[in-house]
N, CA, C and O of each residue as an XYZ file, in Angstrom:
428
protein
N      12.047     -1.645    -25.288
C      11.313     -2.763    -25.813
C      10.054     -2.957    -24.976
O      10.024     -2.761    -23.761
N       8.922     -3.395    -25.781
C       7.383     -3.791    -25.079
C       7.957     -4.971    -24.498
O       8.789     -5.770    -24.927
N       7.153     -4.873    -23.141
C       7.094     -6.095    -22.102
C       5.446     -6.709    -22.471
O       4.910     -7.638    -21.866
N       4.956     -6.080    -23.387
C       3.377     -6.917    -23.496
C       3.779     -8.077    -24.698
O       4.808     -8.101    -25.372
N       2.826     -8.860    -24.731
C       2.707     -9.985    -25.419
C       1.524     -9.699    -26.656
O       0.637     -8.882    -26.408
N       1.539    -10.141    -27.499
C       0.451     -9.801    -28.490
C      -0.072    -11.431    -28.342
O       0.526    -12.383    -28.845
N      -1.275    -11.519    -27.568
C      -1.992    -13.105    -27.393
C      -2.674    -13.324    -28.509
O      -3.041    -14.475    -28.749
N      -2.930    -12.426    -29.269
C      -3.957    -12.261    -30.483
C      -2.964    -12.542    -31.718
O      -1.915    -11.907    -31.609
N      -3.074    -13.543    -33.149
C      -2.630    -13.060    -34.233
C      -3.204    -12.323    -34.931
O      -4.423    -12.151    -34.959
N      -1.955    -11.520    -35.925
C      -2.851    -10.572    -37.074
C      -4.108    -10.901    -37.556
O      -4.892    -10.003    -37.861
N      -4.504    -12.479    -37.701
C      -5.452    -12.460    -38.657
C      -6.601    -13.027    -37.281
O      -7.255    -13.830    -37.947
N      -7.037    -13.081    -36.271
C      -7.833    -12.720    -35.567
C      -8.042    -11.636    -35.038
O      -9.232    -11.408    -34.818
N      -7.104    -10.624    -34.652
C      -7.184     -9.294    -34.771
C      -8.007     -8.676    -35.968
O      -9.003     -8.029    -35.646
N      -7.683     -8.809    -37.433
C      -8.148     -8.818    -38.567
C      -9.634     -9.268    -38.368
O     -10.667     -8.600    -38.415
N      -9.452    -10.478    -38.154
C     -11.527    -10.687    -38.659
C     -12.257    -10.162    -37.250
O     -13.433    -10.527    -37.264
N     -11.930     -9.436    -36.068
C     -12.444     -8.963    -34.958
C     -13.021     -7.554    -35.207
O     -14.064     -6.985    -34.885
N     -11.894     -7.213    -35.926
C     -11.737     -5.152    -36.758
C     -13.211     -5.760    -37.473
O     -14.277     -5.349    -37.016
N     -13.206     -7.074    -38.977
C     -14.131     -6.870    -39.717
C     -14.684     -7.536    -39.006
O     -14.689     -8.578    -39.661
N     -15.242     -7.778    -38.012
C     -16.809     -8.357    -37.354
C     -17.465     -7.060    -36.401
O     -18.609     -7.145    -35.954
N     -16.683     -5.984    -36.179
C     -17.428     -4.718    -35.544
C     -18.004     -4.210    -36.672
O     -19.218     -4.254    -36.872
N     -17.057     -3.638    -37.563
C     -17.250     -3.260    -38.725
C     -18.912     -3.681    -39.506
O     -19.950     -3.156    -39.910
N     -18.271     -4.922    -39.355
C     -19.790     -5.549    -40.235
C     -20.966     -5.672    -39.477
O     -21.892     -6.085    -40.175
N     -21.271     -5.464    -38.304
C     -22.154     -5.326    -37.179
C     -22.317     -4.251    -36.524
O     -22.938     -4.532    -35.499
N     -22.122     -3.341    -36.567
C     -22.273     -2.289    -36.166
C     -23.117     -1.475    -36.475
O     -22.979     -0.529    -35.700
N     -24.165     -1.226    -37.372
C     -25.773     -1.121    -37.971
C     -26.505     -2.215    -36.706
O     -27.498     -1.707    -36.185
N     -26.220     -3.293    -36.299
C     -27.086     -4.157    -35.654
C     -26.976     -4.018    -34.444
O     -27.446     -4.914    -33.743
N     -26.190     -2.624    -33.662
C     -26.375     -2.518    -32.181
C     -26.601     -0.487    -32.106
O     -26.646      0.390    -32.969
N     -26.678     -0.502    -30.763
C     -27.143      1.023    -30.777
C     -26.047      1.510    -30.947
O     -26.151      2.496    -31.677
N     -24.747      1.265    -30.554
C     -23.704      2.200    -30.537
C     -22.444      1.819    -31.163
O     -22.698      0.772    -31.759
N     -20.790      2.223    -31.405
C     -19.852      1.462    -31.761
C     -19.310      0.599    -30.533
O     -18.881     -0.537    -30.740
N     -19.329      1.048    -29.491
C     -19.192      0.944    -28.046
C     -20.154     -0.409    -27.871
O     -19.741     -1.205    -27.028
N     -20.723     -0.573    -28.191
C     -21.793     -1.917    -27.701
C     -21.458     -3.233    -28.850
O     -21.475     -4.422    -28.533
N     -21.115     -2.632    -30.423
C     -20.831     -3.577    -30.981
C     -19.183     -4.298    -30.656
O     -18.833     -5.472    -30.538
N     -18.553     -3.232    -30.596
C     -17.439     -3.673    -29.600
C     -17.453     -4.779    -28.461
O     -17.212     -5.985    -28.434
N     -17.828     -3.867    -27.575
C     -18.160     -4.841    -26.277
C     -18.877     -6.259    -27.045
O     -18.284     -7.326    -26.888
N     -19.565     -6.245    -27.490
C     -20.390     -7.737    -28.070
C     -19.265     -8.425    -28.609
O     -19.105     -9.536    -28.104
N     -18.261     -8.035    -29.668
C     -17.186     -8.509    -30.206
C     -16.143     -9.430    -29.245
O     -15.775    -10.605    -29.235
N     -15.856     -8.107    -28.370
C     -14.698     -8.663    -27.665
C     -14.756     -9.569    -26.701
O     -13.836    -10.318    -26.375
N     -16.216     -9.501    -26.060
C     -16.709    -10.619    -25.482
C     -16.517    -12.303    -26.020
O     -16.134    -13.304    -25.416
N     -16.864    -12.135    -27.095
C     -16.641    -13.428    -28.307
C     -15.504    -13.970    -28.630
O     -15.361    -15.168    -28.871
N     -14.843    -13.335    -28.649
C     -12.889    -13.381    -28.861
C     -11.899    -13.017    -27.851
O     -10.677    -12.881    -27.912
N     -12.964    -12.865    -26.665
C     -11.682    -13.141    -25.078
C     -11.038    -11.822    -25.166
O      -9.844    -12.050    -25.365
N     -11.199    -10.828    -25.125
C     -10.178     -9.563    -25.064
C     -11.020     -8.364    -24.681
O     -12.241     -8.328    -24.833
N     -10.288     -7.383    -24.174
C     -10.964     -6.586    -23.700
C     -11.915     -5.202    -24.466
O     -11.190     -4.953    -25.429
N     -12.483     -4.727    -24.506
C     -13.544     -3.577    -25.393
C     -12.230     -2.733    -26.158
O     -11.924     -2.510    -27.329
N     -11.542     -2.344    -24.585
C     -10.912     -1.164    -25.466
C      -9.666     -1.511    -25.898
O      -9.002     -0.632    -26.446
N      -9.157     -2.720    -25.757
C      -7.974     -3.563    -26.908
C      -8.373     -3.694    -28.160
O      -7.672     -3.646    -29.171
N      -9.936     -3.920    -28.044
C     -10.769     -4.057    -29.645
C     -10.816     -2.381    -30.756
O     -10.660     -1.986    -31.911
N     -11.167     -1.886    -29.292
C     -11.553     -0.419    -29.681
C     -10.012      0.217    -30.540
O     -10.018      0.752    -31.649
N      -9.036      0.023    -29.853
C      -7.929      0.226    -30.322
C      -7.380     -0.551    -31.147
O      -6.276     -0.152    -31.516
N      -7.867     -1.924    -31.774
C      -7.505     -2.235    -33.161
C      -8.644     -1.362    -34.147
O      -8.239     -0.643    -35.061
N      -9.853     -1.494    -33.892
C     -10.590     -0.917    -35.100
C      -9.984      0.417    -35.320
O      -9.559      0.548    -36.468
N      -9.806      1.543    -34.473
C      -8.808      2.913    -34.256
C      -7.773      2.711    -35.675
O      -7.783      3.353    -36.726
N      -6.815      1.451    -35.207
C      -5.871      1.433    -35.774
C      -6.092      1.005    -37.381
O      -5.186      1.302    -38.159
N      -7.134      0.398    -37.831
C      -7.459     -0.414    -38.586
C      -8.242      0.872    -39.757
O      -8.329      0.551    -40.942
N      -8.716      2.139    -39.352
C      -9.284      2.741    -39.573
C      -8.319      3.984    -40.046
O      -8.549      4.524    -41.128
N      -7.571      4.289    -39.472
C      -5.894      5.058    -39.339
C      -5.465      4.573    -40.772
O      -5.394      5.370    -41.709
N      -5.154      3.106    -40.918
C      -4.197      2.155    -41.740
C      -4.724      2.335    -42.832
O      -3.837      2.495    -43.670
N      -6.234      2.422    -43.491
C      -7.315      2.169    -44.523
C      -7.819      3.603    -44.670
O      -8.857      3.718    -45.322
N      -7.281      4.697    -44.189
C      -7.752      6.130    -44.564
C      -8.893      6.723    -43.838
O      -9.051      7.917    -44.090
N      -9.648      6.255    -43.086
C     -11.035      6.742    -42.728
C     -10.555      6.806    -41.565
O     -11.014      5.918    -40.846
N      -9.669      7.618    -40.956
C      -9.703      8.421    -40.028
C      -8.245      9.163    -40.433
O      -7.678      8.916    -41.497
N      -7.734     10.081    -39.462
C      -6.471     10.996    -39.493
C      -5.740     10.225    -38.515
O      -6.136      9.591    -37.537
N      -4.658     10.407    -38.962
C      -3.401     10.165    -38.481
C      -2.666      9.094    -39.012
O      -2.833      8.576    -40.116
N      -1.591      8.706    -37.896
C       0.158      8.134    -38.646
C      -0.495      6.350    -38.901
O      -0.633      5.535    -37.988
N      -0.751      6.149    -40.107
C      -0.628      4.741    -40.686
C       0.455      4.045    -39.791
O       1.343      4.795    -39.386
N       0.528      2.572    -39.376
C       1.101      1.547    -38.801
C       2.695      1.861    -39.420
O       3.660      2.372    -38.852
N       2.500      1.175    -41.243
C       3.459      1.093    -41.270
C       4.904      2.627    -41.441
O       6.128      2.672    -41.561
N       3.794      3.592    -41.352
C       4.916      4.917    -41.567
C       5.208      5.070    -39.982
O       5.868      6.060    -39.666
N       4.854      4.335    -39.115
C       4.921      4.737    -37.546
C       6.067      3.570    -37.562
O       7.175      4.024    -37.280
N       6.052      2.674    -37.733
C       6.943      1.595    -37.594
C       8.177      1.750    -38.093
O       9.189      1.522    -37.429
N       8.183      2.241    -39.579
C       9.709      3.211    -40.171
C      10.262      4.420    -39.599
O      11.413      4.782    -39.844
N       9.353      5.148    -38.729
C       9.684      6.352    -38.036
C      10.483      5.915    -37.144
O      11.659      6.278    -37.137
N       9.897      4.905    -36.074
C      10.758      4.283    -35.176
C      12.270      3.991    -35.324
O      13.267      4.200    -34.632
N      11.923      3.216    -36.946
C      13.368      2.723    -36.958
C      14.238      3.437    -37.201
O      15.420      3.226    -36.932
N      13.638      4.708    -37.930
C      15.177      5.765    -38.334
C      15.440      6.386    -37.151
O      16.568      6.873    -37.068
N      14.684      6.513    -36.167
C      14.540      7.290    -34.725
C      16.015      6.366    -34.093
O      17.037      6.860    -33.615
N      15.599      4.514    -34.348
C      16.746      4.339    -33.543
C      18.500      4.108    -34.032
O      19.550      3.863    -33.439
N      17.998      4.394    -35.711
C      19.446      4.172    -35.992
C      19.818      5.485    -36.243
O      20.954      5.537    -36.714
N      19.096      6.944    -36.056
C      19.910      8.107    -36.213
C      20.551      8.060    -34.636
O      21.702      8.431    -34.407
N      19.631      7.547    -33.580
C      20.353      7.271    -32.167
C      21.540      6.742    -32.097
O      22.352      7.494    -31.558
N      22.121      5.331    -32.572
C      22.430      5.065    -32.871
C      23.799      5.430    -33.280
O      24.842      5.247    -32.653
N      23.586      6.104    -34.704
C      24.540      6.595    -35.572
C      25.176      7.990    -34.360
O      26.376      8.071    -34.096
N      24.414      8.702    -33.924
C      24.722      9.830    -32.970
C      25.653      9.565    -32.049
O      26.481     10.465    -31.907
N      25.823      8.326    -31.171
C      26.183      7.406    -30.518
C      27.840      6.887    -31.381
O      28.941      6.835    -30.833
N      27.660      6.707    -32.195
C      28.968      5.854    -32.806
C      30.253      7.246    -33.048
O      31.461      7.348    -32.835
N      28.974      8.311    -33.699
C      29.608      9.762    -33.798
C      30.458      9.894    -32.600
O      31.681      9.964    -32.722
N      29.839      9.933    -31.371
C      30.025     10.275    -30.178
C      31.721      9.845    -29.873
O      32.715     10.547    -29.686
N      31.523      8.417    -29.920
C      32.367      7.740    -29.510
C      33.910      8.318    -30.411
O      34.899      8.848    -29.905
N      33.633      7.951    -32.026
C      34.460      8.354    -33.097
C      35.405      9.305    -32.638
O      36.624      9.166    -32.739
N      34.622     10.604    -31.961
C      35.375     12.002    -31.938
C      35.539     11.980    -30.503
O      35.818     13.025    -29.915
N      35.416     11.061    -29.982
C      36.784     10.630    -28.265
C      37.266     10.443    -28.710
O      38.149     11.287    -28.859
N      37.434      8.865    -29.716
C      38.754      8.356    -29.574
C      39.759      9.141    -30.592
O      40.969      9.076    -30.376
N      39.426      9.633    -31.330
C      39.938     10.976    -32.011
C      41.049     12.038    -31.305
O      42.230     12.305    -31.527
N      40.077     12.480    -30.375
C      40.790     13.200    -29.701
C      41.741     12.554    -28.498
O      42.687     13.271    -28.172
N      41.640     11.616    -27.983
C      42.419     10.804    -27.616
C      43.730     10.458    -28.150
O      44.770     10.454    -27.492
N      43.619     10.182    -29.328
C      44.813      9.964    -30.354
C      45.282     10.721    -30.194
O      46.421     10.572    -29.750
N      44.825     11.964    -30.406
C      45.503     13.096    -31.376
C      46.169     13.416    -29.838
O      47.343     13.776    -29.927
N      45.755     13.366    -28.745
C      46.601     13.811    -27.681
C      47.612     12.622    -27.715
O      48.820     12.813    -27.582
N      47.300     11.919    -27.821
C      48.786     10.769    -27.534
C      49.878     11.422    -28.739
O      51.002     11.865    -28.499
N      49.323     11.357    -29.860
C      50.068     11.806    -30.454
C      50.917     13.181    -30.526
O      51.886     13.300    -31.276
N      50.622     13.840    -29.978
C      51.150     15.105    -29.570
C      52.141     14.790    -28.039
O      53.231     15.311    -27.799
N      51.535     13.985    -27.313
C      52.668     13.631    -26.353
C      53.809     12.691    -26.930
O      54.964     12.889    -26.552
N      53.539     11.711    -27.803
C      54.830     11.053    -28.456
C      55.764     12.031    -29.076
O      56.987     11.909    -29.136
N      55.012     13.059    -29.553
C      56.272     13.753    -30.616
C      56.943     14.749    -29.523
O      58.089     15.098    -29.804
N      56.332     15.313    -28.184
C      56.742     16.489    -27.368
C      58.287     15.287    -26.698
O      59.216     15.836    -26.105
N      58.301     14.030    -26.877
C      59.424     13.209    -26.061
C      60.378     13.603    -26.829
O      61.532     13.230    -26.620
């Protein structure tokens, strides 16, 4: 489990992504409209930098794993763990039995 805090909600996160976005023609670089952003909304460049990243991922205009197919990956990650785990256990106590049971009938 994350020990970070998300100080930001979705929907200031949200209008931070669309205020680089929409400003970003009005500075020299993405890097500067950033920095100008995050300045404005208390957070750091590259916390910003890494929502627009993500925001960009989520909406197609860049490559890679969308939020929410990363977030379902996780979860089957922890219930095939999980399930592997229960397996585990199942075929001790299995074999456990099956030895008791073989010592009850050898009396």
């Amino acid at each position: 489990m994350s020990t970070t805090t998300n100080k930001f909600s979705p929907e200031v996160r949200a209008r931070a992504v669309r205020m680089v976005l929409d400003h970003e023609g009005e500075h020299a670089s993405r890097w500067a409209t950033v920095s100008s952003v995050a300045s404005k909304i208390g957070c750091s460049p590259h916390t910003l930098r890494e929502w627009v990243n993500e925001a960009e991922v989520d909406t197609g205009k860049r490559a890679g794993v969308p939020t929410d197919v990363a977030e379902k990956l996780k979860a089957l990650e922890r219930e095939n763990r999980e399930l592997k785990q229960a397996n585990e256990i199942l075929r001790k106590a299995s074999a456990y039995f099956a030895l008791a049971e073989l010592d009850r009938r050898s009396k």
